[in-house]
GUKE-304672 format. One record per residue (C-alpha): x, y, z negated. Coordinates in steps of 0.2 Angstrom, whole numbers, padded with zeros to 4 digits, always signed. Each point is the difference from the previous one (the first is absolute). Example, Ala and Ser with C-alpha at 12.3 -4.5 7.8 and 13.67 -1.06 7.14 Angstrom:
GUKE-304672
+0062-0022-0039/+0006+0017+0003/
***
This chain:
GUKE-304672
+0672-0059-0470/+0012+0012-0011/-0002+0019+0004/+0015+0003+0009/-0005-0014+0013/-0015+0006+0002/+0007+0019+0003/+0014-0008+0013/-0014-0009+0011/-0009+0017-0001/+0014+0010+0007/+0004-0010+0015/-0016+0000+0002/-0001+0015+0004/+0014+0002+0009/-0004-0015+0011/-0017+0009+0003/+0007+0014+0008/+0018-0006+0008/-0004-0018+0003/+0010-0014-0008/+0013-0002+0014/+0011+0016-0006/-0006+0003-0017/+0018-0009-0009/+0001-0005-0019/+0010+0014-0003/-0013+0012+0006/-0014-0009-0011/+0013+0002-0013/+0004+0016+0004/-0019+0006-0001/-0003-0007-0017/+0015+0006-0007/+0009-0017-0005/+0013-0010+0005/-0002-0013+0015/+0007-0015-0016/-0015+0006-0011/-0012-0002+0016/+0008-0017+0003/-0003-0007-0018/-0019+0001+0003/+0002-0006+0019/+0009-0012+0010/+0002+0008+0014/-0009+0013+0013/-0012-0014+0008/-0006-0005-0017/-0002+0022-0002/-0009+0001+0016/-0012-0014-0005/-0004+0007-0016/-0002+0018+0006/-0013-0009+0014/-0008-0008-0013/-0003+0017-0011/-0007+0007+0013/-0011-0014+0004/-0008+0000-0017/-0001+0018+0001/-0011+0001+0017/-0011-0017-0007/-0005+0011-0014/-0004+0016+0012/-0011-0015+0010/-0010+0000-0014/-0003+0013-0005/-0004+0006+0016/-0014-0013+0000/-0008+0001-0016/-0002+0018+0002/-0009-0003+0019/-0015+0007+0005/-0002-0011+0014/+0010-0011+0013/+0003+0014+0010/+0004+0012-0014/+0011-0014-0008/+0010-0004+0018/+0000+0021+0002/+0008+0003-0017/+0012-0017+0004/+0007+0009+0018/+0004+0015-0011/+0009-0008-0012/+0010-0011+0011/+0004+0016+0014/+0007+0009-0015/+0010-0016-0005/+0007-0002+0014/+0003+0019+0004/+0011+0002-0015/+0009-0018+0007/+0015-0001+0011/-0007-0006+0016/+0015-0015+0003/-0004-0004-0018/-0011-0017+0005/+0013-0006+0013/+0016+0002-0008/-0008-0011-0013/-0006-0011+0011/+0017+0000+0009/+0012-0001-0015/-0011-0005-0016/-0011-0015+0005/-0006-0004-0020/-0005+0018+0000/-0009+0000+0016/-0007-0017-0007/-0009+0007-0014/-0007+0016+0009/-0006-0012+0015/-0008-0011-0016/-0007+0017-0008/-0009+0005+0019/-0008-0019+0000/-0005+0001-0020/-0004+0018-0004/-0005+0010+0017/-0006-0012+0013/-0010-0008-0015/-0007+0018-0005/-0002+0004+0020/-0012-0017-0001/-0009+0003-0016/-0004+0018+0008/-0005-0008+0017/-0014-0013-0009/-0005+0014-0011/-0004+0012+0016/-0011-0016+0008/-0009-0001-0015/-0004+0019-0003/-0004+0000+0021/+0012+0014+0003/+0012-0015+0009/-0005-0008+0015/-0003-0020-0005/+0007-0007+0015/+0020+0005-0003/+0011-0010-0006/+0005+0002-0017/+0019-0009+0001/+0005+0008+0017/-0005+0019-0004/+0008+0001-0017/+0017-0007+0006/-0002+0013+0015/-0004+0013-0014/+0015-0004-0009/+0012+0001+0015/-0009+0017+0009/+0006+0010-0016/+0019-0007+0004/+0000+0002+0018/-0007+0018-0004/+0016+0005-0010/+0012-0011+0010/+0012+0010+0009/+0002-0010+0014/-0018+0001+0005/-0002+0019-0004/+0014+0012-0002/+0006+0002-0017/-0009+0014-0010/-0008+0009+0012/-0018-0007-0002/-0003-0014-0010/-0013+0010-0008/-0010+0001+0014/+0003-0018+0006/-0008-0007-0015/-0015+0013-0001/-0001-0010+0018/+0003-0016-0004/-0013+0001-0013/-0014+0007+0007/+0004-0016+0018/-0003-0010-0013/-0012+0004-0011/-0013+0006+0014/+0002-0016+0009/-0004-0011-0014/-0015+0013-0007/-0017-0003+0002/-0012+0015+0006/-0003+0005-0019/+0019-0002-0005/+0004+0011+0015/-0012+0013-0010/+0010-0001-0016/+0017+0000+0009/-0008+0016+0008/-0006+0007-0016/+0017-0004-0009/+0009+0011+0016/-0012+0012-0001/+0005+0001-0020/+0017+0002+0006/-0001+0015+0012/-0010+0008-0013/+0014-0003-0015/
***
């Protein structure tokens, strides 16, 4: 992919981020970049095809946050802590119709992000789950398919705004979320480290 391909997918990008892709027009991507809508259109077909590309940036982008995020873990817990932080601050920065309007509008798009959730972060939600079990800080009787998938969907109802109103605490939504979830699946000695990782916390 030639440079200036790569820099138009990164500006809408950015702009569908923060204004979502219904109103965001060619001619404001081109207006961003500083180049005209026909030198946009000779490395595009057309806004769909931009909208999936600019998905599928981001994608890649996130995967490779995934894992680093779990090469670097401590533990489970510290590894699903350091996770719920990085997603709350990805989806912070992220228009909150963002998901729906491309659901709604750009169904390849939303094909390859519902693809990315199955591949990359239900998988990694899994992989954390049996590696809880096996270090005895998860309780061995949860199901590993059904909590990761409700994983997956607690941190988008947490920043939907039709669920909880738009901006005003998503933050502390998640922080609750999180610690439902965690505390239900924990054994007595991962409720310990959950403890001493919250107790690290106050402390910072």
């Amino acid at each position: 992919m030639d440079e200036m391909k790569n820099r138009i997918i990164s500006g809408a990008e950015s702009l569908f981020l923060a204004y979502g892709v219904k109103s965001i027009t060619m001619d404001e991507v081109a207006k961003k970049l500083g180049v005209s809508k026909k030198t946009i259109y000779q490395h595009v077909s057309d806004k769909d095809e931009l909208v999936t590309l600019a998905v599928k940036l981001s994608m890649e982008s996130q995967e490779s946050q995934v894992d680093v995020i779990h090469a670097t873990a401590k533990d489970p817990i510290d590894e699903v802590l350091k996770l719920s932080e990085y997603m709350r601050g990805l989806f912070s920065n992220m228009n909150p119709f963002l998901l729906m309007e491309i659901q709604r509008y750009y169904p390849k798009a939303y094909e390859n992000y519902l693809s990315f959730k199955e591949k990359c972060i239900i998988n990694s939600m899994s992989e954390n789950l049996k590696w809880g079990i096996t270090m005895g800080y998860y309780r061995t009787q949860i199901n590993i398919d059904i909590l990761s998938r409700l994983r997956m969907e607690q941190v988008e109802w947490g920043f939907n705004p039709r669920i909880f109103k738009e901006g005003k605490y998503f933050s502390d939504v998640q922080i609750q979320l999180l610690e439902h979830f965690l505390y239900g699946i924990c054994t007595l000695k991962g409720h310990k480290l959950i403890n001493k990782y919250k107790q690290i916390q106050e402390e910072e």
